[in-house]
Structures are given as structure tokens and as C-alpha cells.
C-alpha positions as CSV (number, residue, x, y, z in Angstrom):
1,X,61.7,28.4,2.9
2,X,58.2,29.1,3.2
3,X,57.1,33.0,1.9
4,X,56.4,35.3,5.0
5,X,53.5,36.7,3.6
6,X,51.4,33.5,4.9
7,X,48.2,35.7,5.7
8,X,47.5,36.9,1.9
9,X,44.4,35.4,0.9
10,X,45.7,32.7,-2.0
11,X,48.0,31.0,0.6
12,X,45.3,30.7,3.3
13,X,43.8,28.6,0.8
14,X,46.3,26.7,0.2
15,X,46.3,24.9,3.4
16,X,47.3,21.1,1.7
17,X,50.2,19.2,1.6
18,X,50.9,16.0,-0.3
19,X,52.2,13.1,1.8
20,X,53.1,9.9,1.3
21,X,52.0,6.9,4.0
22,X,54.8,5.1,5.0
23,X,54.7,1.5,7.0
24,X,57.8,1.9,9.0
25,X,58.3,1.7,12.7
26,X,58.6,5.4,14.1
27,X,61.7,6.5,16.0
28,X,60.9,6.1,19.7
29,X,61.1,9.2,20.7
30,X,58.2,10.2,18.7
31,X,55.8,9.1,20.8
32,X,52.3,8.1,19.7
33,X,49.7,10.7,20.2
34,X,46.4,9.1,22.5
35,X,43.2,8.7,21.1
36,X,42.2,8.7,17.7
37,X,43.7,6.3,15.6
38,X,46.9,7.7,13.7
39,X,49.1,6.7,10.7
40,X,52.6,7.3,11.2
41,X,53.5,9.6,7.7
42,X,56.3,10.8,6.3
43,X,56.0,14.3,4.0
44,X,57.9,14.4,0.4
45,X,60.9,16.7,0.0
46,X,60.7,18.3,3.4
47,X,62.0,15.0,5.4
48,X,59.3,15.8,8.5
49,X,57.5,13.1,9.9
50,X,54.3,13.0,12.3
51,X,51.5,10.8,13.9
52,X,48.4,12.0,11.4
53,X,44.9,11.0,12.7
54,X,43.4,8.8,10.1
55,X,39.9,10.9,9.0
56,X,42.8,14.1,7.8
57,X,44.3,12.0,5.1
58,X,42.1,12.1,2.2
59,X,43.1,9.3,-0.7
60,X,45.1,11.1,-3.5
61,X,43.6,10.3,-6.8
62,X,39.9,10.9,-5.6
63,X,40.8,14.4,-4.4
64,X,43.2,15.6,-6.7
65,X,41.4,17.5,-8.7
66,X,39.5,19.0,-6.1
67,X,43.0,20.4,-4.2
68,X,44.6,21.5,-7.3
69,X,41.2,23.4,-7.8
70,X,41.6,25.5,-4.6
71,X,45.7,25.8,-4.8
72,X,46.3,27.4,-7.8
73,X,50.2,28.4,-6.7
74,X,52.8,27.6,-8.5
75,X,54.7,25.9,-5.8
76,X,51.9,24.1,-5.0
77,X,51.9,22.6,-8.7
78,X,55.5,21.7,-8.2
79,X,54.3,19.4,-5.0
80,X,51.8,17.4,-7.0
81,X,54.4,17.1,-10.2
82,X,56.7,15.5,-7.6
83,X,54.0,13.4,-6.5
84,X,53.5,12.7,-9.6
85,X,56.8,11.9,-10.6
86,X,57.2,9.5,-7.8
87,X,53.8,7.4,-8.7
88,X,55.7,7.0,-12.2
89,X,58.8,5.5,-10.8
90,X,56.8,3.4,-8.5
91,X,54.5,2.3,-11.0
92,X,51.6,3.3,-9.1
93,X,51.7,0.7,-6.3
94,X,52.7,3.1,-3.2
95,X,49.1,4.9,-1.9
96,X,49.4,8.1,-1.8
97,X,47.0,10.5,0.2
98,X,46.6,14.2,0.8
99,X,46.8,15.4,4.2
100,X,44.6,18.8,4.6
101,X,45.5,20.0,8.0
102,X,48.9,21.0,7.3
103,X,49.9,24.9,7.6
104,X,52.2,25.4,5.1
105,X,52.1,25.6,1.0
106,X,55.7,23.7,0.5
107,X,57.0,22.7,-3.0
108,X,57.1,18.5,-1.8
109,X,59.6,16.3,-3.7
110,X,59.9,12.5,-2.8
111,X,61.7,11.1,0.1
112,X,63.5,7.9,-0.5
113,X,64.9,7.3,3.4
114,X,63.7,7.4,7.0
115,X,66.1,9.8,8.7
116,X,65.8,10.8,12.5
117,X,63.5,12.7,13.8
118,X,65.5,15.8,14.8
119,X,64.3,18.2,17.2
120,X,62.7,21.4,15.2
121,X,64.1,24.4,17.7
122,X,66.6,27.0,17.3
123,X,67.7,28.8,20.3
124,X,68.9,32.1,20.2
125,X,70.7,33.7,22.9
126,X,71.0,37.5,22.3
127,X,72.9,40.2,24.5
128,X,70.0,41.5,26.2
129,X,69.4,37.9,27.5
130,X,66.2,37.1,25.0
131,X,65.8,33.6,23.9
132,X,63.9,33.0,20.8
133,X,62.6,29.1,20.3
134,X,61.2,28.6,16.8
135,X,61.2,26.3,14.0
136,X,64.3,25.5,12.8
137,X,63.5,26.9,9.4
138,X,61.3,29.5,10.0
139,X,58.9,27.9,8.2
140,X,56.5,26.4,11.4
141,X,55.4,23.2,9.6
142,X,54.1,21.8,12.8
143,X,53.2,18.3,11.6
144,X,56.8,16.6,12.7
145,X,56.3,18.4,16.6
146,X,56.5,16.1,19.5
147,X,53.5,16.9,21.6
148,X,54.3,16.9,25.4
149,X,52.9,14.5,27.4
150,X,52.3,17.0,29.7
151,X,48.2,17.3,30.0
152,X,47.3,20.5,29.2
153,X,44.5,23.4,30.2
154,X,43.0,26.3,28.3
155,X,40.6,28.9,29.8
156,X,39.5,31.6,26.9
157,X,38.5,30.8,24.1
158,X,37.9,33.4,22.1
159,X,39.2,34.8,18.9
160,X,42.9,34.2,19.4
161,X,42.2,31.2,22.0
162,X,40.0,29.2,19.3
163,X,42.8,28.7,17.3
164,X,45.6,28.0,19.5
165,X,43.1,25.2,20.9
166,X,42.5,24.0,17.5
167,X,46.1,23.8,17.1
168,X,46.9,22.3,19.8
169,X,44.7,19.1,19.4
170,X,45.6,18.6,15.7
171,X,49.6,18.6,17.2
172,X,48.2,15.9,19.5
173,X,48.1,17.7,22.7
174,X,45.9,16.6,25.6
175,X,43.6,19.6,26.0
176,X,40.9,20.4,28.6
177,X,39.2,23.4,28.2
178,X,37.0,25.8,29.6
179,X,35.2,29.3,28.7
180,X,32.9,31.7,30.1
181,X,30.2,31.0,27.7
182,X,30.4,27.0,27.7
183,X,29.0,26.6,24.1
184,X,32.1,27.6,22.6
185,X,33.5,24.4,24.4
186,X,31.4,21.9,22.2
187,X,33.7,22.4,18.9
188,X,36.8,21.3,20.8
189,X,35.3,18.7,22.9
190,X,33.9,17.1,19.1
191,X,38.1,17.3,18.4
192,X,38.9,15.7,21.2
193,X,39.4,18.0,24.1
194,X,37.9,17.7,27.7
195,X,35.8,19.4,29.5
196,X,36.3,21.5,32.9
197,X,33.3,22.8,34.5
198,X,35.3,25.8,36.2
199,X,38.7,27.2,35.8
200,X,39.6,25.4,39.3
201,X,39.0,22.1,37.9
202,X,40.9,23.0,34.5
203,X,44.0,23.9,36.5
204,X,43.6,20.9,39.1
205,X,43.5,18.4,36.4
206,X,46.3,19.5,34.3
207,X,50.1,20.4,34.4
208,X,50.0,23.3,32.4
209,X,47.1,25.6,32.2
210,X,47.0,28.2,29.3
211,X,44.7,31.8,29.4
212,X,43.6,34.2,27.0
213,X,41.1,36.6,28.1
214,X,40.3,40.1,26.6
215,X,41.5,42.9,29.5
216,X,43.0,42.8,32.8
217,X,40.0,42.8,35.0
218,X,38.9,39.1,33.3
219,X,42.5,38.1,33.9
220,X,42.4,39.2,37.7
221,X,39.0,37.6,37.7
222,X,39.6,34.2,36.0
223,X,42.1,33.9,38.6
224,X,40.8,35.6,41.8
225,X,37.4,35.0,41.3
226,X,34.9,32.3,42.7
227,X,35.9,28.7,41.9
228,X,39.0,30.3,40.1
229,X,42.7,29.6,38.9
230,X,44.1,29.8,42.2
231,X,41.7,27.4,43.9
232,X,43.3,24.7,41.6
233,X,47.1,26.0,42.3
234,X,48.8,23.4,44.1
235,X,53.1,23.1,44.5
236,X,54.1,22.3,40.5
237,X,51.2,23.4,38.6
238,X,52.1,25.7,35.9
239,X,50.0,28.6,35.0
240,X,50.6,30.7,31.2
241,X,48.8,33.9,30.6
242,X,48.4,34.7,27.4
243,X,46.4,38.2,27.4
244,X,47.2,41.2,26.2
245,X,47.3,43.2,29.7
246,X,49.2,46.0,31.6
247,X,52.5,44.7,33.7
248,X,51.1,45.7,37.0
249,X,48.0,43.1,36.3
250,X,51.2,40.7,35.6
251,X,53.3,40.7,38.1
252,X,50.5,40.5,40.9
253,X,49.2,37.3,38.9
254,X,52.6,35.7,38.9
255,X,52.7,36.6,43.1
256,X,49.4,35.1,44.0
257,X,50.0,32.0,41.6
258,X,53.9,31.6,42.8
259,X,52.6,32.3,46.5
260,X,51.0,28.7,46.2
261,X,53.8,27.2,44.9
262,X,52.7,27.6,41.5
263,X,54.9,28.1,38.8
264,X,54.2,31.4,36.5
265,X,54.9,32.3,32.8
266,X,53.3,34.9,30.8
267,X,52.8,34.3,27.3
268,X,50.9,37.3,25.2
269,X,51.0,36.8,21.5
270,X,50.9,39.3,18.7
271,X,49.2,38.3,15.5
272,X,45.2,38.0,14.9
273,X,42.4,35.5,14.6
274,X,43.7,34.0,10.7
275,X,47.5,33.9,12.3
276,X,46.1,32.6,15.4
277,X,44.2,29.8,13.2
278,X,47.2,29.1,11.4
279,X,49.7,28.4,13.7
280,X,51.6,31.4,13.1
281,X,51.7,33.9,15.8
282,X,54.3,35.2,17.8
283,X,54.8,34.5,21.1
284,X,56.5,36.9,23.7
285,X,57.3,35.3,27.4
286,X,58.9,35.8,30.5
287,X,58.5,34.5,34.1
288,X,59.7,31.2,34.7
289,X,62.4,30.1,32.6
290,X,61.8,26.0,32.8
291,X,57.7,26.8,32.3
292,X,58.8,28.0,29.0
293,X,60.8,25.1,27.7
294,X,58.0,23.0,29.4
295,X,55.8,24.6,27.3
296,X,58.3,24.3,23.8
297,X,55.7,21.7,21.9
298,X,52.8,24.2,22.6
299,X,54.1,27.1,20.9
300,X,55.5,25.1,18.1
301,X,52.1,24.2,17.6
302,X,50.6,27.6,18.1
303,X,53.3,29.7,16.8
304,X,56.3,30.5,14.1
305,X,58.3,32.0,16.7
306,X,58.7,32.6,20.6
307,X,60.9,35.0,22.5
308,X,61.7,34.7,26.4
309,X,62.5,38.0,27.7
310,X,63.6,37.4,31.2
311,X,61.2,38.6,34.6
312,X,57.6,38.8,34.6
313,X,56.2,42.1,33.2
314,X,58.7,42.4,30.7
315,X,56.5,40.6,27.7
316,X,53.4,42.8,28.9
317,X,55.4,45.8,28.4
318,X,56.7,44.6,25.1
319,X,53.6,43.5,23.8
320,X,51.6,47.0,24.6
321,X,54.7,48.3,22.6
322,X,53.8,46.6,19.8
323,X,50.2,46.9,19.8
324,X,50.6,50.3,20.5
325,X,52.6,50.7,17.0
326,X,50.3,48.7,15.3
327,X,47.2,50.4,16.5
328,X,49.2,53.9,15.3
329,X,49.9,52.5,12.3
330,X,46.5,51.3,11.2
331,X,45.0,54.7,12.1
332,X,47.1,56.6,10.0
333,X,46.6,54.3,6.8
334,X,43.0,54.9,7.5
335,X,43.1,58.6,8.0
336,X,45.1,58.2,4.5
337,X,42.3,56.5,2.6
338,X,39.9,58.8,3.7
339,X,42.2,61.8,2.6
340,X,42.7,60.5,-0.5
341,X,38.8,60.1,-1.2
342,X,38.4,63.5,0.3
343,X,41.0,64.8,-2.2
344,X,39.1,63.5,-5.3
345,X,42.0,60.7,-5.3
346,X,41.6,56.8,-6.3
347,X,41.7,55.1,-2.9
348,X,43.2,51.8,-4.4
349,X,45.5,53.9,-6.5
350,X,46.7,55.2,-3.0
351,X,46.7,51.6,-2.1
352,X,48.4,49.6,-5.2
353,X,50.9,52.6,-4.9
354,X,51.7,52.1,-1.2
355,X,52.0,48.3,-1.8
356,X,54.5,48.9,-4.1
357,X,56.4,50.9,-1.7
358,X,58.7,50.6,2.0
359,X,55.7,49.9,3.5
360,X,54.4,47.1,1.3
361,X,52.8,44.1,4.2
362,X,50.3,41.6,3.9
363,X,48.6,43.4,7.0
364,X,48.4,46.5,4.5
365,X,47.2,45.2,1.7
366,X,44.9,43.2,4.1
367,X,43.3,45.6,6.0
368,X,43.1,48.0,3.4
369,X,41.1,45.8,0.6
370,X,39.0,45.3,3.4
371,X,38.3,48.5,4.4
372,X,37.4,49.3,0.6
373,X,35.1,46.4,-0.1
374,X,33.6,46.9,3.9
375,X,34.6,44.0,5.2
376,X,34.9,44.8,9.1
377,X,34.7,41.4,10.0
378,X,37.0,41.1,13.5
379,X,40.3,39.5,12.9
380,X,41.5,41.7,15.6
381,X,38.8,43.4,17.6
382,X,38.8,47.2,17.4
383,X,38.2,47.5,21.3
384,X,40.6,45.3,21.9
385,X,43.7,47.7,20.3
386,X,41.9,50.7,21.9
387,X,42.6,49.0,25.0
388,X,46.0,48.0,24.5
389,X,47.1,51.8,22.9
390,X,45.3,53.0,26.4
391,X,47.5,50.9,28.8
392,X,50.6,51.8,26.7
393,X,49.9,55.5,27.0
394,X,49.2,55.1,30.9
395,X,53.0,52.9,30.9
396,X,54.3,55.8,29.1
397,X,53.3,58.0,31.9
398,X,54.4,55.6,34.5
399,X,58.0,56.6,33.8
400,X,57.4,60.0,31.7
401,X,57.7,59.1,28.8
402,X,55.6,61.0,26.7
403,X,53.1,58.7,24.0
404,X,51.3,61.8,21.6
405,X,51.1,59.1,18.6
406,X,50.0,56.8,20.6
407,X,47.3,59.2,22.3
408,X,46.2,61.1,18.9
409,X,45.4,57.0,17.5
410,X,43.9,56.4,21.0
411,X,41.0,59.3,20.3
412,X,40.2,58.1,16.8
413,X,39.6,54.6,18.2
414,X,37.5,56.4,21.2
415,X,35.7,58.1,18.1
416,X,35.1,54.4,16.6
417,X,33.8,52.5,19.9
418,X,31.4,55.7,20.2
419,X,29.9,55.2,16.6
420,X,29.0,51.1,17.8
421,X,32.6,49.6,16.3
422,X,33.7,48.1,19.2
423,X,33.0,44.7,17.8
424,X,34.6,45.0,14.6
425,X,38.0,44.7,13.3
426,X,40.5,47.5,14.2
427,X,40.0,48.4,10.4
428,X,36.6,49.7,11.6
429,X,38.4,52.7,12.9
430,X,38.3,53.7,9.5
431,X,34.5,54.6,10.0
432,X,35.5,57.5,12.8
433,X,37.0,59.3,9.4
434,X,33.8,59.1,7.5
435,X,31.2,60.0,10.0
């Protein structure tokens, strides 16, 4: 298994895995991505296989020294020792290159057979009717995923939308996207990806059309608005939205999409830009139940693990329940650093101490050496959680349920966005402590 701590700084550079190219035919139903010409490879030790594109394998003995260089792990040692081991045995004859593009820091040990390709999903059926789908591991190595051949649109593409783009493409997805600011486009269309020229063309050109815009009036906009999502909506077409926004935004989405015959899933995700970039986020759905196993090779490729959670609204309400938390949580560390210093008290004392403790997370230790070295560069924008803790307080008062966490967090991050932090990572509320 792969450590869950995948965010810490020495694993996000160790983003290699060795790999051995094998000549064989591939199983049929591992179907050949299009475009770009691909290698079919086979990875030592953790018997996956996956179409690679040709320019992310990198020869092994040129670049050896370089990757060992950046992945200092100890695991990662024990991947190129197998390698190593195997080039022995084979007397140096087999080529062996290193694939950079993978996610995860494996210990690799050599594969001797070609065993079918088995499909990489657990379902879990729990009492309250959730499904999770995730890798069958837990360890999201996406390089053995099936890509669908269903063609597929992205509208957003922003922090979190960058890099479930990216990731979709390297999985072999067909990709068209679109964003408000077109620059952002020319990235993905240099990786392969398409080009709409409004969210109506994205939609009427693909099966399944993905969104992730920052609050709900962009949502109702990218959909209502001039030359928007439902102009493209036609009987079949699937529609997945993927921002962060309150359940009544939701559920009239899912009317006016289903009301032409569209098909309707929403799909927020909890993590941040470098989980997002990764692969590794968490993906919480509900709506339409086949949408969701439509979209199974997407958040394989985007994600470690995905939960359906029955009717529309129900992920919205789950995912400002978690964001709410989080937001709570990250005030109080930083109202705890800045007591600390105001007590004449080490601050990363306070923080090797609480890393050492219950609490101990990568997003601690994370956020924190970030707030002490002033790092506020957005992984997570701070507006963006201030947002999310203010539609959880106003869900909280939809059915009386009273939020005064929630709401005393919500006023520090008020505090933050006046003092210009809007822009900056969540940390940032740190800052409405010190001024």
C-alpha cells in the first residue's frame, strides 16, 4: 500500500516509477488511447499495465541518476534495486525506461507474466445506500485505468479544474475544454485537448460535460447564461458539476438540465490544488446513478476515492459539511500559532508538538510550515472556504440547526478578505490574528 500522507513535500517529489517496456499484444479490452503514439507497458512488482504516450518514458540508464537525485525515499531505492536486480538476470538486454507521469512512490519488483487486466474498482454498498468506487487498493495508481471512450467536456479550469484536466488527458481521455478566460485553455490544448468556443459547443460535442466554477452564481451562469450549458442539452447528454455550492443552486441545475432530457450528476470534490494535481481527491456524487458509473474512468483518473450518495443535493450538503470543518479547523490552528507567539512560546515547538499528537496530518504540518515560513501561495483559496463556511451556516439555519463554530471561523475569514487575503490560501487567515 501506498502511505496516505501523499501531500508531504518528499513524496510530491517523488512522482517516478520504474517500468519495464514490454512487446506483447495487450488484452482487448484495454483499448488503445487516440492520438499520440503509445507503448503498451507493463510496471514491475505492482502487475498494472497501461497505454504510455511515447515522449513520458524517459530511457533508464541516461536518467538514473537524475531520478534517484530527486527521490531520495527509501522505497523508492527499493524500486530501482529491483530494477536493478532484474537487468542482472537479464544480462542487460531488456530496455528499460522511466516513466515520470505516474502518481504514486511504489517499491517496483520485476514482473515475469502478462496477467489480465482486471478492473481496478471496489464497490461498497453501505446501509445508508452510499456507494464508494475507488481503486482497488487504495492506492490510485491510475496508469492501468481504461479511459472511456466516451468524449468528454470541461468548463473551469481553475485551481482544482487544471488538474483534473491534466489528469484526465495523461489517463487518455478525449477532452474538450473551455474557460472564461480562454488563455488558460492553451496548456491543455498543447496536451492534446480541444477547444470549445462557448460552454454550448463544449456540451453539444461531447457525452459528458464536467464543471468546476468558484460559487453558485458562476454555476447558475455557466448554465443559464448566454450561449450556455443548456443551449447544448439535448436527450442523453450528461452534465457533472463539480463546484463547491449550496443544495438549492443544485437541485435547480439538475431541473433545468433533466427538463431537456439531460441527464444530471453532481460531483464536488474535497482536496486542494496539489491533490487536485495528483490525482488524489475525493469525489462526493449524487443525481443520476448510471451518470456516475458512466463517469467511473474519470474519477479513477482524477481521484483516490468516490462516494455516490443517492438524490441530488445530498453531496452539496455533504461537501459544505466538510468544508465547513475544515475551514473551523484551520482557524483554530491559526488562532493557536498566534497564541503561542503572543505567549512568548516557540511556534514550531507548538507545531512539532502537535504533529506528534491525535491531530498529527499532512494538512497540519502543511499549512502550518507554511504559515511560519509565509508561504500563502493558494492551494485552496481563502475566499473560497469563507464561502463555503457561509452557505453551511445559512444550511444550518435552513432547518435550525444552530452553526456558532462554524460562524465564529466565518468572521475571522471576513477579517482576512477585509485585510486583501482573498486570493491567498485559507492559511492566510492566519494574517486576521496578527493585524
Amino acid at each position: 500500500r501506498a502511505p496516505k500522507d501523499r501531500g508531504s513535500g518528499v513524496l510530491c517529489r517523488r512522482l517516478t516509477e520504474f517500468e519495464r517496456l514490454i512487446r506483447m499484444i495487450p488484452p482487448k479490452d484495454l483499448k488503445k488511447p487516440r492520438g499520440k503514439k503509445c507503448f503498451f507497458v507493463k510496471f514491475f512488482g505492482t502487475e498494472d499495465h497501461a497505454w504510455i504516450k511515447v515522449e513520458q518514458l524517459k530511457p533508464y540508464h541516461p536518467h538514473k541518476e537524475e531520478m534517484i537525485k530527486i527521490n531520495k525515499g527509501k522505497r523508492f531505492q527499493q524500486a530501482v534495486d529491483a530494477v536493478e536486480e532484474y537487468l542482472k538476470k537479464a544480462k542487460g538486454k531488456d530496455q528499460v525506461r522511466i516513466f515520470t507521469n505516474l502518481k504514486s512512490p511504489f517499491s517496483l519488483q520485476p514482473a515475469s507474466s502478462m496477467e489480465p487486466i482486471t478492473k481496478r474498482l471496489k464497490i461498497i454498498e453501505e446501509d445508508t445506500g452510499s456507494t464508494s468506487i475507488q481503486a482497488a487498493d487504495s492506492t490510485a495508481i491510475n496508469g492501468s485505468i481504461t479511459p472511456t471512450d466516451k468524449r468528454i467536456g470541461f468548463l473551469g479550469l481553475g485551481l482544482m479544474g487544471s488538474g483534473v484536466v491534466s489528469n484526465l488527458l495523461k489517463m487518455g481521455h478525449v477532452v474538450t475544454v473551455w474557460n472564461r478566460t480562454a488563455e488558460k485553455c492553451d496548456l491543455f490544448i498543447q496536451e492534446g485537448a480541444r477547444l470549445g468556443r462557448t460552454p454550448a459547443e463544449v456540451v453539444s460535442m461531447c457525452d459528458i460535460t464536467f464543471s468546476c466554477v468558484s460559487d453558485p452564481k458562476a454555476a447558475r451562469d455557466l448554465v443559464l447564461g448566454p450561449s450556455g450549458v443548456l443551449q447544448g442539452i439535448r436527450p442523453g447528454k450528461c452534465y457533472v458539476e463539480m463546484s463547491t455550492v449550496d443544495p438549492e443552486t443544485t437541485i435547480e441545475l439538475a431541473q433545468v438540465i433533466t427538463s431537456r432530457g439531460g441527464r444530471f450528476l453532481e460531483a464536488p470534490v474535497s482536496g486542494s490544488q496539489q491533490l487536485s494535481n495528483d490525482g488524489m481527491l475525493v469525489i462526493v456524487a449524487a443525481g443520476d446513478r448510471s451518470v456516475y458509473e458512466d463517469c467511473s474512468s474519470c474519477f479513477q483518473a482524477m481521484g483516490k476515492t468516490s462516494f455516490f450518495i443517492g438524490e441530488a443535493g445530498n453531496a452539496a450538503r455533504m461537501m459544505l459539511i466538510l468544508n465547513m470543518v475544515q475551514g473551523s479547523f484551520m482557524a483554530t490552528i491559526a488562532e493557536g500559532l498566534t497564541l503561542a507567539q503572543a505567549t512568548g512560546q516557540s511556534q514550531q515547538t507548538f507545531l512539532d508538538i502537535l504533529c506528534q499528537g491525535q491531530m498529527a496530518s499532512t494538512f497540519v504540518d502543511q499549512k502550518c510550515q507554511n504559515i511560519l515560513q509565509g508561504n500563502f501561495k493558494p492551494d485552496y483559496y481563502l475566499k473560497h472556504i469563507q464561502k463555503d463556511l457561509r452557505l453551511a451556516i445559512s444550511m444550518g439555519d435552513s432547518v435550525n440547526h444552530p452553526t456558532p463554530m462554524a460562524a465564529a471561523a466565518n468572521e475571522v475569514y471576513k477579517r482576512a478578505k477585509a485585510l486583501d487575503q482573498s486570493d491567498n490560501d485559507m492559511s492566510a487567515v492566519y494574517r486576521a490574528y496578527i493585524h
